[in-house]
C-alpha positions as CSV (number, residue, x, y, z in Angstrom):
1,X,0.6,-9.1,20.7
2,X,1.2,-9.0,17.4
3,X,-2.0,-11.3,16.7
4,X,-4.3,-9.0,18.4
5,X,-3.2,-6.0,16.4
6,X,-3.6,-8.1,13.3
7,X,-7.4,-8.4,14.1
8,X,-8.0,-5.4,15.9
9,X,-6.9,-3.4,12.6
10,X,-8.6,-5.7,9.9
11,X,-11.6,-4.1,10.2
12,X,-9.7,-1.1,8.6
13,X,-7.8,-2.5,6.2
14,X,-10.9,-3.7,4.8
15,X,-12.1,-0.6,4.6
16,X,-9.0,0.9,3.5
17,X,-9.0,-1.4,0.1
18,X,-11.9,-1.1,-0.6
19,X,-11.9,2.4,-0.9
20,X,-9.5,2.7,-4.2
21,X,-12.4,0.4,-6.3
22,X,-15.1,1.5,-4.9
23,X,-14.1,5.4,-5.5
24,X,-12.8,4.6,-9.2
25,X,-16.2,2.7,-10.1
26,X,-18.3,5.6,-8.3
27,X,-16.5,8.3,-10.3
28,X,-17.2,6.1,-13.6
29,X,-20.9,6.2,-12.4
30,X,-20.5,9.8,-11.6
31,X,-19.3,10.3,-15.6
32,X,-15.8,11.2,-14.5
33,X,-13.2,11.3,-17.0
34,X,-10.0,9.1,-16.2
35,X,-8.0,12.4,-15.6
36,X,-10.6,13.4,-13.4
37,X,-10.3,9.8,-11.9
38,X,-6.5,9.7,-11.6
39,X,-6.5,13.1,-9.8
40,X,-9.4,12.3,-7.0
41,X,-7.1,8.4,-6.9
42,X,-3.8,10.6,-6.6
43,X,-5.3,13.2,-4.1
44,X,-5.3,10.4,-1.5
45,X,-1.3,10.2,-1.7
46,X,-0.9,13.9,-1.8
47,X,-0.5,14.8,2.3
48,X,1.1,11.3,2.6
49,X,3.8,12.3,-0.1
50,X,4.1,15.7,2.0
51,X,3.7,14.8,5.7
52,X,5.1,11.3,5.6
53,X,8.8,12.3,7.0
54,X,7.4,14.9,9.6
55,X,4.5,12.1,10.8
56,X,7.3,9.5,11.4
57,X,9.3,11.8,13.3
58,X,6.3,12.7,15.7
59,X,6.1,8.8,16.1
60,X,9.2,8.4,17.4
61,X,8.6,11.5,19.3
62,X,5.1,11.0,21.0
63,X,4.3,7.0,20.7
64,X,1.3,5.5,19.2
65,X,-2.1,6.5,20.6
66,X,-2.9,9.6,19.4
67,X,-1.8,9.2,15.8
68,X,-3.3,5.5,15.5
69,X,-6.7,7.1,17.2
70,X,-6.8,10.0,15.1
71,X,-5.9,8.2,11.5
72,X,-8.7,5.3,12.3
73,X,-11.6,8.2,12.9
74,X,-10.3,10.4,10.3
75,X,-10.5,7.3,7.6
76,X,-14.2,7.0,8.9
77,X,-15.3,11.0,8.6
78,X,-13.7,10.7,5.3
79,X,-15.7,7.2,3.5
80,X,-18.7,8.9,5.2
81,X,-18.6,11.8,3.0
82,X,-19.9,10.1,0.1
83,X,-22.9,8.6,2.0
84,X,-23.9,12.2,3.3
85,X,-23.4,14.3,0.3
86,X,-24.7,12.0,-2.9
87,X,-24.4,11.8,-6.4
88,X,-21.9,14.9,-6.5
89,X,-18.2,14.3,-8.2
90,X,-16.8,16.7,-6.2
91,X,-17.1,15.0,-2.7
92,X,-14.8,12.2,-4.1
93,X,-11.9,15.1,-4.0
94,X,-12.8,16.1,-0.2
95,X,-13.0,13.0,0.6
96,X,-9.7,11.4,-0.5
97,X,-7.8,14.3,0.5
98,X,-8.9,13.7,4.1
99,X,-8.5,10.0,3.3
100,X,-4.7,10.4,3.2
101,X,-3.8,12.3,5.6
102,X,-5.9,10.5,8.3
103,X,-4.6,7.0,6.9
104,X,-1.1,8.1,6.5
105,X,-1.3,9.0,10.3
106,X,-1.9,5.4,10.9
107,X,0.3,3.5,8.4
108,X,3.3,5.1,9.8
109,X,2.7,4.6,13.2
110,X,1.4,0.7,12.8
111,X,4.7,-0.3,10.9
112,X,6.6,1.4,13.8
113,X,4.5,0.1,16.3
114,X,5.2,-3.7,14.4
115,X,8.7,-2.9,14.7
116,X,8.9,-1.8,18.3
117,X,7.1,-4.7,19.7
118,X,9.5,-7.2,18.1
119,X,13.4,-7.7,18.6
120,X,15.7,-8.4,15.6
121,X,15.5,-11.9,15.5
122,X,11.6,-12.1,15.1
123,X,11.0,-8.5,13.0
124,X,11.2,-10.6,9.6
125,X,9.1,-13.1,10.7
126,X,6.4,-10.3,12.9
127,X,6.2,-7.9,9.7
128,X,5.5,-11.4,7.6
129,X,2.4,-11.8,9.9
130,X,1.7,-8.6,9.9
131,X,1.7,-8.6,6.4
132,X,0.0,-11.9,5.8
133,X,-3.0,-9.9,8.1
134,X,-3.2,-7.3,5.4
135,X,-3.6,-9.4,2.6
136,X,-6.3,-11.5,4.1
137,X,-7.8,-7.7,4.2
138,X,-6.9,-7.7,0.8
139,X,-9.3,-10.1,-0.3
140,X,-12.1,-9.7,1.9
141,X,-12.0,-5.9,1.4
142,X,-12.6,-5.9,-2.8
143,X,-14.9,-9.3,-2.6
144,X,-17.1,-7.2,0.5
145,X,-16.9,-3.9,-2.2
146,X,-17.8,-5.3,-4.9
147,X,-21.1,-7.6,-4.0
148,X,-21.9,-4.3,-1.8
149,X,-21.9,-2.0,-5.0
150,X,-24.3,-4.8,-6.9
151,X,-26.7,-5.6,-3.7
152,X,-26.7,-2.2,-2.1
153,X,-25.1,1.1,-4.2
154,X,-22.4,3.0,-3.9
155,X,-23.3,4.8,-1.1
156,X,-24.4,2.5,0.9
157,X,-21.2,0.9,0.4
158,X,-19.5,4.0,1.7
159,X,-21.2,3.6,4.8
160,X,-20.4,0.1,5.8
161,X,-16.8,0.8,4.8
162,X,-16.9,3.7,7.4
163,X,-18.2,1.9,10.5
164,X,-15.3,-0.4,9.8
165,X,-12.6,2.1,9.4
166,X,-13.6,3.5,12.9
167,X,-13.3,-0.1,15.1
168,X,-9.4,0.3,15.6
169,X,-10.3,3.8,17.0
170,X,-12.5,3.1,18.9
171,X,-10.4,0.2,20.7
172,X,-8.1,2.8,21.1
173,X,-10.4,5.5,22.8
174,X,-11.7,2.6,25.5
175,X,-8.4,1.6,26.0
176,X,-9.3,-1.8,25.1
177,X,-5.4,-2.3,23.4
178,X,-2.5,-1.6,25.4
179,X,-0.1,0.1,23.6
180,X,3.9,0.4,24.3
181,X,5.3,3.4,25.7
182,X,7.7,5.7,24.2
183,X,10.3,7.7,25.5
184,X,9.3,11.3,25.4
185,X,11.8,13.6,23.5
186,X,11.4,17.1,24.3
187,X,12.4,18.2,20.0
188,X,11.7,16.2,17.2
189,X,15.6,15.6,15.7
190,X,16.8,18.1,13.3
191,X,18.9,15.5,11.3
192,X,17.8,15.9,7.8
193,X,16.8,12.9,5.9
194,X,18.8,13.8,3.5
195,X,21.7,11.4,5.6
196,X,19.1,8.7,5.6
197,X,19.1,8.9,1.6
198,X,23.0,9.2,1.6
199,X,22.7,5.0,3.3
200,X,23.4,2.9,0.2
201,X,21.3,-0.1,2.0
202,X,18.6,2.2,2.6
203,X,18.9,4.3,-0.5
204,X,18.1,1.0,-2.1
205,X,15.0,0.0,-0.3
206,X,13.6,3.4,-1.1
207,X,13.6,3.1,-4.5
208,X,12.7,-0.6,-4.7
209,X,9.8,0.0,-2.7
210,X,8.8,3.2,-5.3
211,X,8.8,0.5,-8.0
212,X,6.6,-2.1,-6.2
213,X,4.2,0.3,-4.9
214,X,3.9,1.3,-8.9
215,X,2.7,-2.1,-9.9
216,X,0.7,-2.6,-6.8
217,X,-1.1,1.0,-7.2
218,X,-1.3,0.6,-11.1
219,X,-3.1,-2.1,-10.7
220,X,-5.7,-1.3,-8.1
221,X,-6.0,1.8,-10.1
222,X,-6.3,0.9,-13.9
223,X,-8.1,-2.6,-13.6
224,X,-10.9,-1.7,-12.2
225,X,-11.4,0.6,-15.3
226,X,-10.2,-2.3,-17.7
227,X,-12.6,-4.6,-16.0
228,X,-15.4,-2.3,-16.5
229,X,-14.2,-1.6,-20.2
230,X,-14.4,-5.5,-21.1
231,X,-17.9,-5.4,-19.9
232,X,-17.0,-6.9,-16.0
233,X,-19.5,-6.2,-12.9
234,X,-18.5,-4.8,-10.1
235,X,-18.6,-8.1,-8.0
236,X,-16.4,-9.7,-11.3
237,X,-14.1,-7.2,-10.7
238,X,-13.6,-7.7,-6.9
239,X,-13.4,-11.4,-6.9
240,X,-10.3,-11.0,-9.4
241,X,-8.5,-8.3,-7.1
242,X,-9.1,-11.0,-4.2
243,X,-7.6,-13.7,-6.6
244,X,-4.4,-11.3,-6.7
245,X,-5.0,-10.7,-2.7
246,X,-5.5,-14.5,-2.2
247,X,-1.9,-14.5,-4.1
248,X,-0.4,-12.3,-1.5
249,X,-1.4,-14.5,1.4
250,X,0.2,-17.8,-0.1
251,X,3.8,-16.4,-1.1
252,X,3.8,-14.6,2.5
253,X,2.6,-18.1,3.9
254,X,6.2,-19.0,2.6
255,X,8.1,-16.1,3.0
256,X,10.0,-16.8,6.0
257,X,11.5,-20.5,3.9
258,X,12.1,-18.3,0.6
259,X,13.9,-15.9,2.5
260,X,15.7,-18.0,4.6
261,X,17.1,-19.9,1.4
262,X,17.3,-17.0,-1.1
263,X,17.8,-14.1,1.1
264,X,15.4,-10.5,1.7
265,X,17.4,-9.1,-1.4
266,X,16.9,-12.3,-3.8
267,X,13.5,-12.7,-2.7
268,X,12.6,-9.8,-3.7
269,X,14.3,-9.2,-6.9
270,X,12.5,-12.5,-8.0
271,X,9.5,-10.9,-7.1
272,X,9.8,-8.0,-9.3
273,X,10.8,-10.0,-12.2
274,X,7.2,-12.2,-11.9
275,X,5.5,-9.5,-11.4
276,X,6.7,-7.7,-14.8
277,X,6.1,-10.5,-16.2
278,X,2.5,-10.5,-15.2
279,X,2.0,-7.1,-16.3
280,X,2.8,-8.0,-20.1
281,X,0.1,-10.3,-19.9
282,X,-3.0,-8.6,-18.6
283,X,-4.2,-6.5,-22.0
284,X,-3.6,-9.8,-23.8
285,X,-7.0,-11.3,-21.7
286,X,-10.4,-10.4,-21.7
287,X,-12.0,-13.8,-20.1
288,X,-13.1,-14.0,-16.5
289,X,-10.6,-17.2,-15.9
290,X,-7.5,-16.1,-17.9
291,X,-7.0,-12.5,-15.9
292,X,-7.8,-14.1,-12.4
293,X,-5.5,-16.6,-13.2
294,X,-2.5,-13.6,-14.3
295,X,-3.9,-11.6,-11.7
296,X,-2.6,-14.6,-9.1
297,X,1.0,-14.0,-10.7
298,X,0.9,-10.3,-10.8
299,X,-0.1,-11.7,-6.8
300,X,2.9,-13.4,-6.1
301,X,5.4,-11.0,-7.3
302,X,4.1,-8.6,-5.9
303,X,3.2,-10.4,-2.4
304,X,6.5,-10.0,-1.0
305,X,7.5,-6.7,-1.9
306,X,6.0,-4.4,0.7
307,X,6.8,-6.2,3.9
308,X,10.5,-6.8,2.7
309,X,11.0,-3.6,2.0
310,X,9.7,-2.5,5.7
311,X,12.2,-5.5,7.4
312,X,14.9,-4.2,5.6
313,X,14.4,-0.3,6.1
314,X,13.3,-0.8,9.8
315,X,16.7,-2.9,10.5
316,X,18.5,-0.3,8.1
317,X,17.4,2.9,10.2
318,X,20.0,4.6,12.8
319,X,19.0,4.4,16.4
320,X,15.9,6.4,17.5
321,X,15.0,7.1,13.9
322,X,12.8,4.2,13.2
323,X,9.4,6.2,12.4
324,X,11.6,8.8,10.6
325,X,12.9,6.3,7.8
326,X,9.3,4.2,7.5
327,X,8.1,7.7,6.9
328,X,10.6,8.9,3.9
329,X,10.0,5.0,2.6
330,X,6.1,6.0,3.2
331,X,7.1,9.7,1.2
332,X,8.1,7.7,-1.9
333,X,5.9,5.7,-2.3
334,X,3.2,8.1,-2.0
335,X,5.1,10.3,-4.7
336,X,4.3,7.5,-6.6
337,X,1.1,6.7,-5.7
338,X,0.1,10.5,-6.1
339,X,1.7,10.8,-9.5
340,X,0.9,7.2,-11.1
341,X,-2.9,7.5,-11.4
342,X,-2.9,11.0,-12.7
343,X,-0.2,10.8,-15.4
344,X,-1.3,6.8,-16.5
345,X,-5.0,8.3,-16.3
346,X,-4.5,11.1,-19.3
347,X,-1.9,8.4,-20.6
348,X,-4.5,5.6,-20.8
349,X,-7.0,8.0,-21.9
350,X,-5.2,8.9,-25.2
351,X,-3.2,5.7,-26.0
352,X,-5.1,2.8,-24.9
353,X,-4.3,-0.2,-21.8
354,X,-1.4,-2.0,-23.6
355,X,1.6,1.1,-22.8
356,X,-0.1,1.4,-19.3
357,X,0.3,-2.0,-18.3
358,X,3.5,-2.5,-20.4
359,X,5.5,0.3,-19.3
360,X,4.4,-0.7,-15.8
361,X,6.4,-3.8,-16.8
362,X,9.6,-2.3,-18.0
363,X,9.9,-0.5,-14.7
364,X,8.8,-3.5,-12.8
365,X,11.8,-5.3,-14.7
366,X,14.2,-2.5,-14.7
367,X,13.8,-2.2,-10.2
368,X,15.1,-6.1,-10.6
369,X,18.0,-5.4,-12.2
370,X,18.8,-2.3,-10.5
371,X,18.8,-4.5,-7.2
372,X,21.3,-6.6,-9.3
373,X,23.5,-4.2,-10.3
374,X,23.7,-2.9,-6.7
375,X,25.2,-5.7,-5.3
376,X,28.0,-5.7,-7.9
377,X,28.4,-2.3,-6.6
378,X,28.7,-3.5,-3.2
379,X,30.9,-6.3,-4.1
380,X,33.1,-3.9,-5.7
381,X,33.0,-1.4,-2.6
382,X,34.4,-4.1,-0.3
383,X,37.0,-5.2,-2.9
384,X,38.2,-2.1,-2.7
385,X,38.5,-1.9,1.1
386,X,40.4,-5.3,1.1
C-alpha cells in the first residue's frame, strides 16, 4: 500500500514545492520587498506552528479521511487564488495562510497514516520510501515551476499547480484509496505535551528536526532570491533546486545500508555536518555548474534528515499518541519555518547573503554536535544506573 500512496500523493507534493519558488519569484515580480517576502513565505507556517499538536490529536482521534480530503482541496482553493485575483501582492498573504493550514491537515495525517500501515520492523524502511516518493516530487515540482514561469507566467503556473494539489482529494472523495480504520475515541487525550517534551529520546528528535528544517527551508527560501540576484532565470533556478532534490533521492536510495552500518543517530549527525558544510560554500559561487554542483551536497546532508527524524519520533511516541508527537515535531518545525524567512528576510536585506547562509551553517554544525553531546549524556545516565 505503501506504493500507491506514494503515487496517489505525488501529484501534490508537486504542487506543494512548487509553491515556495514560485510565490518568492511572483512577489519579486510583484516589487515585494524581502520582508514583505519573508512574511507572505512565513504566513504559510503560521496555523501549522499553532494547530500542529491539536491536528495530530484529532488524527489519532478520527482516522484519515476527512483531514487528508480536506488538506488536498484546501491546498487547491489556496494556489488558485493567485490565478483568480492577478497582479495584486496582497493575494500572496491569503493565499499562504490558507496554504498552511490546509497542508498541515494533510502532512500530519500522511506521516501517521505511513506509520500505521507499517509494523516496527518495516517503519524505517516504509518512511525511507515514503520519503524517497517526496523527493522525486522534489525535483519534478521546481523543474515543472520554473519552465512554467518562462513558457506560461506566473499565473498560469498557479493554475496547473492547483489541479494537481486537488488529485489526492479527489481519490479520496470517490473512494478510489482505501484507507485504515481507527478506533474511535470518544475525547481527544488531555495529556499535555509537555510529558512528550520531558522524553530525552524525543526531546532530541524535536530539536534536531528544528535545525534540519532551517537549512531545508533557508534554502528553498533565500536561493531563489540569490539566483535571481546573480542574474539566474527562473527555469536556471529550478533545475538547481532539482539538482539538490535529485540529491535527496540518491542518499535515501542508500539509507536503509547507511543506517544499518552507522545507525538513525550517526546517520544523521553526518548529515548535518555535510550539510553545514555546504552552506559555507553557496555565496562563494555565482556559476550555473559550481552551485548545482554544492547544491547536490547541501542535497545529501540534508536528504536524510526529515524521514529520520519521523522513524525515530514515530517509534519514540507512547501508545495511542502517534499523531500527537508527529504533530509537536510538525509545531517545531513550523516555528521555524514561520520565523526563518521573516527574520533572514530583513536580515539579508540589510547585511547581504554571506551571514544568511553562514549562520545557517553554524546552526547546521552546532545540531551535530548537540546530537554528540547527547549521547555522552546518555552514556553517563546509564553509568550512573549501573
Amino acid at each position: 500500500m505503501i506504493y500507491l500512496i506514494i503515487i496517489i500523493f505525488q501529484s501534490f507534493y508537486i504542487g506543494f514545492r512548487g509553491n515556495t519558488m514560485l510565490t518568492t519569484l511572483y512577489a519579486i515580480s510583484l516589487e515585494a520587498s524581502t520582508f514583505q517576502v519573508g512574511i507572505i513565505v512565513g504566513l504559510a507556517a503560521f496555523f501549522p506552528m499553532v494547530l500542529s499538536i491539536y491536528i495530530g490529536q484529532v488524527s489519532d482521534r478520527i482516522g484519515f479521511r476527512y483531514p487528508l480530503m480536506l488538506g488536498s482541496f484546501g491546498v487547491s482553493v489556496a494556489l488558485l487564488l493567485p490565478y483568480i485575483i492577478k497582479g495584486e501582492l496582497y493575494i500572496l498573504f491569503v493565499s499562504q495562510a490558507i496554504f498552511g493550514l490546509a497542508f498541515i491537515l494533510l502532512l500530519v495525517n500522511i506521516q501517521n497514516l505511513v506509520g500505521k500501515i507499517s509494523t516496527i520492523d518495516n517503519r524505517a524502511q516504509n518512511y525511507a520510501i515514503f520519503s524517497l516518493g517526496i523527493s522525486i516530487a522534489s525535483l519534478l515540482g521546481p523543474l515543472l515551476t520554473g519552465f512554467s514561469i518562462d513558457h506560461l507566467g506566473y499565473n498560469n503556473t498557479y493554475l496547473i499547480l492547483s489541479l494537481m494539489a486537488a488529485i489526492p482529494g479527489c481519490f479520496i472523495l470517490f473512494n478510489l484509496l482505501k484507507l485504515p480504520t481507527s478506533t474511535f475515541i470518544k475525547e481527544i487525550p488531555t495529556n499535555s505535551f509537555k510529558d512528550l517534551l520531558a522524553s530525552r529520546p524525543l526531546r532530541k528528535t524535536f530539536i534536531l528536526s528544528g535545525v534540519i528544517l532551517s537549512g531545508i527551508g533557508i534554502y528553498e527560501f533565500y536561493f531563489p532570491i540569490y539566483g535571481k540576484y546573480i542574474g539566474f532565470s527562473a527555469s536556471m533556478i529550478g533545475i538547481i533546486l532539482s539538482v539538490n532534490a535529485s540529491a535527496f533521492i540518491m542518499v535515501r536510495l542508500f539509507m536503509p545500508l547507511l543506517i544499518k552500518r552507522f545507525t538513525e543517530e550517526g546517520v544523521l549527525k553526518g548529515c548535518l555536518f555535510i550539510a553545514a558544510g555546504a552552506f559555507l560554500l553557496i555565496p562563494f559561487f555565482k556559476g550555473v555548474i559550481a552551485l548545482a554542483i554544492v547544491s547536490f551536497i547541501l542535497g545529501i546532508g540534508l536528504g536524510c534528515g526529515q524521514p529520520l527524524s519521523i522513524v525515530m519520533a514515530y517509534n519514540a511516541s507512547p501508545e495511542g499518541r502517534t499523531g500527537e508527537v508527529l504533530g509537536v515535531r510538525l509545531t517545531v518545525n513550523k516555528i521555524v519555518q514561520f520565523f526563518v524567512p521573516i527574520i533572514f528576510g530583513s536580515v539579508g536585506a540589510m547585511v547581504g547573503f554571506f551571514p544568511v547562509f553562514w549562520s545557517n551553517a553554524l546552526l547546521l554544525f552546532s545540531g551535530g554536535l548537540f546530537g554528540f553531546s547527547d549521547k555522552k549524556d546518555s552514556e553517563q545516565d546509564k553509568e550512573s544506573e549501573c
